[in-house]
N, C-alpha and C positions, 0 to 999 in steps of 0.2 A: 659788765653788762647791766643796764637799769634792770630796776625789780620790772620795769612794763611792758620788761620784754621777755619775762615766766610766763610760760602758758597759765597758771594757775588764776592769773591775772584776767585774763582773759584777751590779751593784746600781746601773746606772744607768736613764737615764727607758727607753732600749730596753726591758730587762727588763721594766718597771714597763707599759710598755704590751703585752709580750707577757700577762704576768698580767691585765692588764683583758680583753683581749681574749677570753682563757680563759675569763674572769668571764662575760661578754656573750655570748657562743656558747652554753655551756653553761647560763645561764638559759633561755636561749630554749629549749633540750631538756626542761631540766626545767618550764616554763610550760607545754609542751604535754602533759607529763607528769600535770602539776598538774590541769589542765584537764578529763583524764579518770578524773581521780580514782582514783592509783595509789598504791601503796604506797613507790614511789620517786620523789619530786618534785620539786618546786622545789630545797628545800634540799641534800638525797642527789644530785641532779646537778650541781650549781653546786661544791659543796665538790670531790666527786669530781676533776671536770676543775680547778677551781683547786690541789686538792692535785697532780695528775697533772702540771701544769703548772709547779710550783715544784720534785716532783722532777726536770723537765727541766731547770729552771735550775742548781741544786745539779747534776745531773751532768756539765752544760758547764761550768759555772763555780766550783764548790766545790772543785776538787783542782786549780787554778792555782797554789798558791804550792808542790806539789809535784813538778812539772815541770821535769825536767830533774836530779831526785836521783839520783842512780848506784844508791843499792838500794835504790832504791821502784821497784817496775814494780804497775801499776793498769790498770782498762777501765773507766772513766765509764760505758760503754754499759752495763753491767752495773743499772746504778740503771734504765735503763731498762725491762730486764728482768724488775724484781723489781717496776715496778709491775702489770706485766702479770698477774702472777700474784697481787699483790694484790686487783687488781679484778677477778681470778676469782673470789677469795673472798667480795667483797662480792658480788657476780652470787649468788652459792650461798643465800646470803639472802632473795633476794626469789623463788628461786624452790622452791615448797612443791608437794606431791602433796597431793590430797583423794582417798583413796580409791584408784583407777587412771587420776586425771586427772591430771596437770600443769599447771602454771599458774608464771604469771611470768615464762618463758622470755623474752617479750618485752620486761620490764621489765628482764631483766638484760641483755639484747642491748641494751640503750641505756645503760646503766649501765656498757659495757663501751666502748662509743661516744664517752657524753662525756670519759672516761678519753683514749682516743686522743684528741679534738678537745685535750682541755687539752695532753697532751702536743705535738703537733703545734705549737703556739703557743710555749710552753716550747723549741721544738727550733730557732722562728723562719721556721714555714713558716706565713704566716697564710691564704696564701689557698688550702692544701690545706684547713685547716682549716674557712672558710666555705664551702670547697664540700662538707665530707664532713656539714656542719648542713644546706645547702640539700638536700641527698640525703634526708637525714634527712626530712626533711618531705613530701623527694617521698613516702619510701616511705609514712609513718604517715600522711598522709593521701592523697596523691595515688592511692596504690593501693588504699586502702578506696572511695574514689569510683568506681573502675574496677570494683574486685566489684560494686558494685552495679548494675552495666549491664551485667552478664553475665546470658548467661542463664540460669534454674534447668535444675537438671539432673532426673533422676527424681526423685520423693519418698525421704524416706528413713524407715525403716518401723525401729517402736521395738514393741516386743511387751511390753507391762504386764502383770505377775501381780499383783492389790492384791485385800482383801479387802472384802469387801460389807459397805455398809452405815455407811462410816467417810466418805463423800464425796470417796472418793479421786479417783476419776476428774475430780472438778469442779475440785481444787485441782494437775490434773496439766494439765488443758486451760489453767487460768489462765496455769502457769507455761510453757507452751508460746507464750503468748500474750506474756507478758512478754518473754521470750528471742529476738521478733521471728517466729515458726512461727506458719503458720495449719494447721490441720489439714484434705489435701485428700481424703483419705479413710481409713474405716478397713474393717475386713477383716471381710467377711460372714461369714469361718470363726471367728472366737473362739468361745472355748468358754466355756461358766460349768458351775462345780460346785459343784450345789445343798449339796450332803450336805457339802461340804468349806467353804462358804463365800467362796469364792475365785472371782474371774472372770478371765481372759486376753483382754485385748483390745489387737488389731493399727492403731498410729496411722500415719499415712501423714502426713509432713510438709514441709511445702515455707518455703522461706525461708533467711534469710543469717543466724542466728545461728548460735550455738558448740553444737552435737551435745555433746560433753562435758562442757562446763558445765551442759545443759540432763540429760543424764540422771544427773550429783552429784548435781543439786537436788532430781530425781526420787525417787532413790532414797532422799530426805532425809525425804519425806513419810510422816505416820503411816499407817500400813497397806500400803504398798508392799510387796510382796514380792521379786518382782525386775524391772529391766529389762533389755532381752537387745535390742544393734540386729542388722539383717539388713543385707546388703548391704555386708560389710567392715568394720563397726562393731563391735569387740569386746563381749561380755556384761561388762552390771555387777549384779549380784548388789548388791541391798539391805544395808546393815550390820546391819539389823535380822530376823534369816529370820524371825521370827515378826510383823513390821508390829508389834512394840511398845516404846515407849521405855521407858528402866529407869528 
């Protein structure tokens, strides 16, 4: 057997199983990624923790043959370091604004995950490693199960200005529909203006989708003017004030 294949070395089968390991964890992050169809997947988390995981080894084991030189002084820990702040970088990536929503956060909060899990592997800790996957799963799914055994809370009330006549209102209920909202009432005081064209009407929504996704979309629709929610939910103002695309 060559000497570079001694663990001592730092290229031997240890090593070589800490990196599968890495490999195998962080698939699975990224499968469940994959799964729900994100913009960082299988492959974005698998590389991540396998790259995170080999900078582990290179800092245990890449500055062995200068140990012990009278004027070299080094901190290994440092490559650590620098990945951290790399996979902040890649995190920044997957996460984009629409308008005054945010989106991705959670996509880079796993991306920053399987970064630790490889490392973690690389450092030789494997079974911190599997349990910070099995967490993983607890939270991405085990706690979506749980929302949805909560109970609803009040409706949450979105106030539409769109203009008549364009079918806004029909392609606002769809997307309400789609987003998981049923509509449980709406508000006898809306006003319409005849002379202006425009009508304001108050929707009352119950259900477990994303409020901010649903009122992007919203305000995506031709002839929307604005939507404004009530009850802590900032105004989103239309990109279009006039309900028309250029």
């Amino acid at each position: 057997m060559p000497d570079a294949f001694y663990s001592h070395m730092g290229q031997g089968w240890p090593q070589l199983a800490d990196l599968a390991l890495a490999f195998v964890l962080t698939s699975l992050i990224g499968l469940e990624r994959r799964a729900k169809r994100k913009s960082a997947g299988l492959r974005t988390h698998t590389v991540v923790g396998l790259g995170a995981a080999l900078f582990m080894l290179v800092s245990k084991y890449g500055f062995t043959d200068l140990i012990g030189l009278s004027d070299v002084a080094f901190d290994p820990s440092r490559v650590a370091a620098q990945v951290v702040s790399g996979v902040g970088f890649l995190g920044g990536g997957v996460i984009f604004v629409r308008r005054d929503i945010v989106r991705g956060l959670t996509t880079a909060a796993i991306v920053w995950v399987s970064a630790a899990v490889g490392m973690a592997c690389g450092a030789g800790l494997p079974l911190l490693a599997v349990a910070v996957v099995a967490l993983h799963f607890l939270a991405v799914w085990g706690f979506t199960k749980l929302g949805d055994h909560l109970p609803d809370g009040e409706p949450t009330r979105l106030l539409l200005s769109y203009e008549d006549g364009r079918g806004v209102l029909r392609a606002a209920l769809a997307l309400c529909t789609e987003h998981g909202f049923a509509v449980a009432e709406t508000d006898s005081a809306s006003t319409q203006e005849p002379q202006s064209g425009r009508t304001q009407l108050t929707l009352g929504l119950s259900g477990r989708g994303s409020i901010p996704e649903l009122v992007a979309e919203l305000g995506d629709i031709p002839g929307m003017i604005a939507v404004n929610g009530r009850e802590g939910f900032s105004g989103h103002e239309a990109g279009n004030p006039e309900g028309r695309h250029p």
